[in-house]
N, C-alpha and C positions, 0 to 999 in steps of 0.2 A: 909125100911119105905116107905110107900104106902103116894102117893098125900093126901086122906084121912083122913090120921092119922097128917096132921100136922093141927095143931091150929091155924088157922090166919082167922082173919075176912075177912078180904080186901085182894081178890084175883081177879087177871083181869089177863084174857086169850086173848093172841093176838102172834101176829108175828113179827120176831125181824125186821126190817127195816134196822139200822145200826148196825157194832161193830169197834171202837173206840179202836184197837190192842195195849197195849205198853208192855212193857217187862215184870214187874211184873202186872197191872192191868189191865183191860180192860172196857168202857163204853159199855154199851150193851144199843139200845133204842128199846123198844116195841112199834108197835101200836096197842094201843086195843081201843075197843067201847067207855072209857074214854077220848081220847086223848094218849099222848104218856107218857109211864114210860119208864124212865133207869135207870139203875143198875150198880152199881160200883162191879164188882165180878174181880179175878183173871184169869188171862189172864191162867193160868193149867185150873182152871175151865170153862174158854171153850172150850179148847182141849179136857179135858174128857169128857164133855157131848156133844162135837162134834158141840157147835150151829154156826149156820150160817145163813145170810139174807135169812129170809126165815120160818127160824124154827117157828111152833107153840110151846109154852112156856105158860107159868103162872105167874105170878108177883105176891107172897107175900108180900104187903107193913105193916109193922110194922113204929112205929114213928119216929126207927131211919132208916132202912134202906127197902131195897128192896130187894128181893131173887126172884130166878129164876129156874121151871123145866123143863124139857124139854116133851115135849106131845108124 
């Protein structure tokens, strides 16, 4: 699935600043042109997608949460 093809109005591109490591989840904080979003994802899911202080990312905000890909 292609950046693309996902359906979300509210999307802010920015670079991750923090990540907040614990065993099962993990805070991730973006700063984008907005201010800053974080995202509550699975600490695997940062290991698969490798992110790190630094990473350029996308932040899907939905009303309940936040999603993150990696650029």
């Amino acid at each position: 699935m292609t950046i693309q093809a996902i359906n979300v109005r509210n999307q802010f591109k920015g670079v991750i600043k923090e990540i907040h490591q614990g065993q099962v989840v993990s805070e991730i904080d973006v700063q984008t042109a907005s201010g800053i979003v974080t995202s509550v994802i699975t600490t695997r899911s940062v290991r698969d997608l490798e992110l790190k202080i630094g990473s350029e990312v996308i932040a899907f905000v939905k009303s309940t949460e936040v999603s993150l890909a990696k650029l």
